[in-house]
C-alpha positions in Angstrom: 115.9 80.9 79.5 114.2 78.5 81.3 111.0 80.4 83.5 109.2 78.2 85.8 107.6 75.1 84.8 103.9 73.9 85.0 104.9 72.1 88.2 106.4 75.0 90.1 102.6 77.1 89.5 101.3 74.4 90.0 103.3 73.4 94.1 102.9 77.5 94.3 99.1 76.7 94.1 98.8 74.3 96.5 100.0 76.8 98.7 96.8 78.9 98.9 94.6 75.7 99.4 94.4 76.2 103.2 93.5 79.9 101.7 90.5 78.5 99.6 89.4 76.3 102.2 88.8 78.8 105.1 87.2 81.2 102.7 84.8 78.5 101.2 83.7 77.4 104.7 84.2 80.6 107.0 80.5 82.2 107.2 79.2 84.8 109.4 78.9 82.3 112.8 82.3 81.9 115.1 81.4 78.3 114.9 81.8 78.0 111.0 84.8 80.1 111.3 86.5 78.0 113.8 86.0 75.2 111.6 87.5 77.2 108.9 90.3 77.7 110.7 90.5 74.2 111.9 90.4 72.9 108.3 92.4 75.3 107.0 95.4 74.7 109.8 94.8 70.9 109.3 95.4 71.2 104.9 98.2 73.3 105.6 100.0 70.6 107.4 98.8 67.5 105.4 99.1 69.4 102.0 101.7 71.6 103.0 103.7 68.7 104.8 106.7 69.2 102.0 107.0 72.7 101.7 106.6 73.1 105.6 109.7 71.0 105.5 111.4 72.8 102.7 110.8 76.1 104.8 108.6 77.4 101.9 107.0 81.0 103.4 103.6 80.7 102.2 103.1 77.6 104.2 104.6 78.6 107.0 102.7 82.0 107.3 99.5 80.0 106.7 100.1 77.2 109.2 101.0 80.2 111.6 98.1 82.7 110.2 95.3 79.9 110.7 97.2 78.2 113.8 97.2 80.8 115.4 93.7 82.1 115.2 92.4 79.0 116.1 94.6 78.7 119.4 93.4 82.2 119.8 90.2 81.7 119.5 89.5 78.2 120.6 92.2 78.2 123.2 92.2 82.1 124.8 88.2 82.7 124.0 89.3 85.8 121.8 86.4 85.4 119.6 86.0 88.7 118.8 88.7 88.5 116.7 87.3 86.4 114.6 84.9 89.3 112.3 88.4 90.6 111.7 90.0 87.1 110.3 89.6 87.7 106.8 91.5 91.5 106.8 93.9 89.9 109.5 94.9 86.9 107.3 95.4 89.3 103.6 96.7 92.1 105.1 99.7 89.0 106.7 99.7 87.8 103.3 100.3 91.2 101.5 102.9 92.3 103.8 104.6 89.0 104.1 104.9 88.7 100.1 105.8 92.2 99.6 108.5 91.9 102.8 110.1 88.8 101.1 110.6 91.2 98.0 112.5 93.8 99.7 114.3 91.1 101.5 115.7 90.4 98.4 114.1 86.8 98.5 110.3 86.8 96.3 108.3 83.8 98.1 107.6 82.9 94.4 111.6 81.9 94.2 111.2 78.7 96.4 108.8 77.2 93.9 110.6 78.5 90.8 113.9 77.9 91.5 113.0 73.9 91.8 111.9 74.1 87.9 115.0 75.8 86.4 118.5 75.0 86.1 120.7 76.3 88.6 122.5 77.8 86.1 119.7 80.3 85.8 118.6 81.1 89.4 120.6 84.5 89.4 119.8 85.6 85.7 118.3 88.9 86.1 115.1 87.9 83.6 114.7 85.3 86.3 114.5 87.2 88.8 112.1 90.0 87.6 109.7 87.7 86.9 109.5 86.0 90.5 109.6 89.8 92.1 106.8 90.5 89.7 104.7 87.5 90.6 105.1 88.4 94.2 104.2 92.1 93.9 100.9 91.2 91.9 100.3 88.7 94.7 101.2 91.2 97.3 98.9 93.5 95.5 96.0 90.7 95.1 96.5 90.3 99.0 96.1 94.0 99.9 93.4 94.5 97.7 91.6 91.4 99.3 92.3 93.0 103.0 90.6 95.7 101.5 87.5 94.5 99.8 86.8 92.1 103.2 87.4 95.4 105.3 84.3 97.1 102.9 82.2 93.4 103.2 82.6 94.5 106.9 81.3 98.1 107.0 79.0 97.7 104.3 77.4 94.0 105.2 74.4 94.2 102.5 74.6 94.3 98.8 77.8 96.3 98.8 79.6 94.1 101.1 78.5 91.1 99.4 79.7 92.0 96.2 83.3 93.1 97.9 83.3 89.2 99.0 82.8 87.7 95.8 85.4 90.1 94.2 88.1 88.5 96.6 87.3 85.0 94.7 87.8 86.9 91.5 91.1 88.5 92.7 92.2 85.1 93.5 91.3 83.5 90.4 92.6 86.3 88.1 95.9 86.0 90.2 96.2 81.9 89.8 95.7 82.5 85.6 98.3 84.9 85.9 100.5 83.0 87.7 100.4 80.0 84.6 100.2 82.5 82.1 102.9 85.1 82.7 106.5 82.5 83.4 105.1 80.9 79.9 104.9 84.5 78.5 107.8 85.4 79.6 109.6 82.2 78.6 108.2 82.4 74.8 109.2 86.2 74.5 113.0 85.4 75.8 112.9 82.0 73.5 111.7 84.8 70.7 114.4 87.5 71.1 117.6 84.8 72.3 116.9 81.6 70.5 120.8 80.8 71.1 120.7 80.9 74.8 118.0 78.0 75.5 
């Protein structure tokens, strides 16, 4: 069975670069968070040009998540709002990738379903590994709303710490998401060598 290709994790990534950009320049000042949220709004248009236009949810939920805030912000003076950002944007991430799995439709599907035959886009193996992808990035999401909620209540050490973990989250969640398609693909090649 054909699983997602190298290209698909790799188009998923590119995805969470307007993600990567606001958390490499958002520091503790509104003005370096407005520029995060200006960078990060302007990647997810120029990177995300494509998969804006392919309706893919991740962009639009980014180019929406970091629109908005800015217009909030820069437009409404809400700058309060702004210590919040980083729960705000994972917890809309979590519940956006765990919505589009009980809506039937994983985000992880738009990218995958480009790689594999059409033939395969309903085959249950298929399936189970794009609702598994999503949940772990669901999960990876929440637990990232979580640990910038404790770098908020705890701002020394502790909440330090909680901010670098949400790299390592990320990062554990992007080797995963090369790793386990080929896994999965080299199991099912393993126990149906007929079916490829």
């Amino acid at each position: 069975m054909g699983s997602p290709g190298a290209g698909s994790r790799v188009g998923i990534l590119f995805g969470f670069v307007p993600l990567i950009v606001y958390g490499i320049l958002a520091g503790s000042s509104i003005q370096s968070k407005i520029l995060a949220l200006s960078a990060s709004t302007l990647v997810t248009v120029v990177v995300g040009f494509g998969d804006l236009k392919k309706g893919r949810i991740l962009s639009w939920i980014s180019l929406v998540l970091f629109g908005g805030l800015l217009i909030a912000t820069v437009g409404f003076s809400l700058t309060g709002i702004l210590i919040w950002s980083g729960v705000l944007i994972y917890a809309v991430l979590a519940a956006v990738a765990l919505g589009s799995i009980l809506a039937g439709v994983p985000f992880t599907l738009q990218y995958a379903r480009e790689m594999v035959d059409p033939s395969r886009h309903e085959h249950p193996v298929f399936l189970k590994v794009n609702i598994l992808m999503t949940g772990v990035w669901s999960g990876i999401f929440g637990v990232n709303a979580l640990l910038d909620c404790l770098a908020l209540v705890f701002p020394g050490p502790t909440g330090q710490a909680a901010s670098l973990i949400t790299y390592g989250t990320l990062a554990a969640g992007i080797v995963f998401t090369f790793w386990y398609p080929a896994h999965i693909q080299k199991k099912y090649a393993r126990t149906s060598p007929g079916s490829q």
